[in-house]
C-alpha angles and dihedrals in degrees: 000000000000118000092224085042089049099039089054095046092055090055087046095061096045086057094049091049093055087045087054095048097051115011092068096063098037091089089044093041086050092046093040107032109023093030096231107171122231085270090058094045078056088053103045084051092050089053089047091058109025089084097063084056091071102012108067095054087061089045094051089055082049089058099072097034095053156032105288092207091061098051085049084053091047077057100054094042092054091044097046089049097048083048089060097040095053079063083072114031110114099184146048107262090044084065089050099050096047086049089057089052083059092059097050090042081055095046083055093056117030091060101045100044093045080053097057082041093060089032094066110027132074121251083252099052093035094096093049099045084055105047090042082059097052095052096062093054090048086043085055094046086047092048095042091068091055092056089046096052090055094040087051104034101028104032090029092230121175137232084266099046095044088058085048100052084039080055096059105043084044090057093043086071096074093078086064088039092058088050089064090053084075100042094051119070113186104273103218131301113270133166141239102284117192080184087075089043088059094048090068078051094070098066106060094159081054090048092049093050093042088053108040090048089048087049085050095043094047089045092054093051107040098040117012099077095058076054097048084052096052087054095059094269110142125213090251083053098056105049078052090066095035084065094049077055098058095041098051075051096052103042074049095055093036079072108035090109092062092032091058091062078078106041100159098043094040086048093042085053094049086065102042090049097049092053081051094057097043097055093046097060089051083068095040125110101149124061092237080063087038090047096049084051096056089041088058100047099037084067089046097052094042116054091044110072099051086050099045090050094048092056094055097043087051082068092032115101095222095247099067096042096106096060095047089052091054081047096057097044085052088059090051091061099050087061086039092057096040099050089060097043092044098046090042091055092045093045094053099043106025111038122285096260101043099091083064077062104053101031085053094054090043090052091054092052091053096046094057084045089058098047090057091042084043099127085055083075112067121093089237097062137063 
């Protein structure tokens, strides 16, 4: 492998583990502790998320002006310190405002590191660098749980003292991020393009897909915690499940190579897995149902976001890459911010476990969309 690939994807996996050991409680720390309802959960994630819908476009001019391994490392210092902060907040908007630090900590590090990633692979080995990486971060996210459970059950740590310890591995990262300072020279100077916007634009299948897995996946982390505790669920537990998540994610990236020799059906599947997930856990009420949910949706979210990105680069001239990856992270973000919100409002008002429901009739709309769109899907075609 790569040093520069290796070297990233050490540092990916630091940050996902700190992302496994704290994100999962947040929505049950702000329920339970601070006493947020199921509209402000909605909010927070909304907060969280709103920032990748206008972020990632400015990083991605930043891609091509700068040293991609210092915008990675603005990343990790904004995210190490929002960590930390989230130990103290006491309200409710104090958990708002250090979510959207979070955003902004993620728009720093997505694109850049999706950009070292393009700068220094083939056409033909940029699906698998990705979702290696990818899969460092999810393996990271899979193996974080597992360190919460046994700081929780078995060092009976609190809420406060998990984000501490999460601060600390994520700050460890640094060390990995300023490796990457002196492996990135500034690629060229150019300028803002809305030329490289409109290419994520072409693909509007693509787009649809992107959008409605992102709502979903914002929806799962940001809510569906608070609803896994209200069904019994406790917070041991679902760190549990979010392990069963990041391994179903991993074993899923493990065989996105082979998986992206058959973009459109693989793509067609993801949606069709993920509605599956979410209707199943509607009708859940054990961890074993819980668990073959999560199984379901971690190989949905997963496979789609390497393959979705390698259909757009395939179209994309190379120096304007960095732009149309801000843009379809951006994209990313709109779906990321709608699915919380969303979720939050149909929770309060309609019953916790209705917006399975929706998003599960939704997903099944789009995947019948996409198998008659199914040749929109290929890399090779536009």
């Amino acid at each position: 492998m790569n040093r520069t690939l290796l070297i990233l994807n050490l540092t990916g996996l630091l940050i996902g583990i700190s992302y496994g050991i704290h994100n999962p409680i947040v929505p049950i720390f702000a329920k339970n502790e601070i006493g947020a309802s199921y509209a402000e959960l909605g909010l927070i994630g909304l907060a969280n998320f709103i920032p990748y819908m206008f972020i990632p476009v400015f990083v991605g001019m930043l891609v091509h002006r700068f040293n991609n391994g210092r915008l990675l490392c603005v990343g990790v210092v904004i995210n190490t310190a929002s960590v930390f902060l989230l130990s103290l907040a006491r309200t409710v908007p104090e958990v708002m405002a250090l979510r959207a630090m979070t955003g902004i900590a993620h728009a720093f590090f997505w694109p850049p590191a999706e950009a070292i990633i393009s700068n220094v692979s083939e056409a033909n080995t940029r699906v698998k660098n990705i979702s290696r990486f990818t899969g460092f971060f999810v393996a990271g996210f899979m193996i974080g749980p597992l360190i919460g459970t046994f700081l929780l059950e078995g060092l009976d740590v609190s809420y406060r003292g998990l984000f501490e310890i999460a601060t600390f591995v994520m700050a460890s990262s640094i060390i990995f991020a300023l490796q990457l300072t002196k492996r990135q020279t500034q690629s060229n100077h150019s300028t803002f393009s809305f030329s490289a916007i409109k290419q994520v634009t072409k693909f509007p299948v693509v787009i649809m897909i992107l959008i409605y897995c992102a709502s979903s996946f914002g929806m799962i982390l940001t809510i569906y915690p608070a609803f896994l505790n209200d069904r019994s669920m406790s917070a041991t537990e679902i760190e549990i499940l979010f392990f069963v998540f990041g391994a179903s994610r991993v074993a899923t990236l493990a065989l996105a190579d082979r998986l992206a020799n058959h973009t459109s059906t693989t793509l067609i599947a993801s949606t069709l897995a993920i509605s599956a997930g979410l209707v199943l856990s509607f009708y859940s009420d054990s961890i074993i149902e819980f668990s073959v949910a999560m199984l379901l949706m971690g190989f949905g979210f997963s496979i789609i976001f390497p393959l979705t990105l390698e259909i757009i680069l395939r179209k994309t001239p190379t120096q304007s890459s960095g732009m149309t990856i801000g843009a379809y992270e951006t994209t990313f973000g709109m779906g990321w911010s709608i699915g919380p919100i969303a979720a939050g409002l149909i929770s309060e008002f309609s019953g916790n476990a209705t917006p399975y429901l929706a998003f599960f009739a939704l997903g099944i709309g789009i995947t019948i969309i996409s198998a008659i769109k199914k040749k929109s899907l290929e890399p090779n075609t536009a």
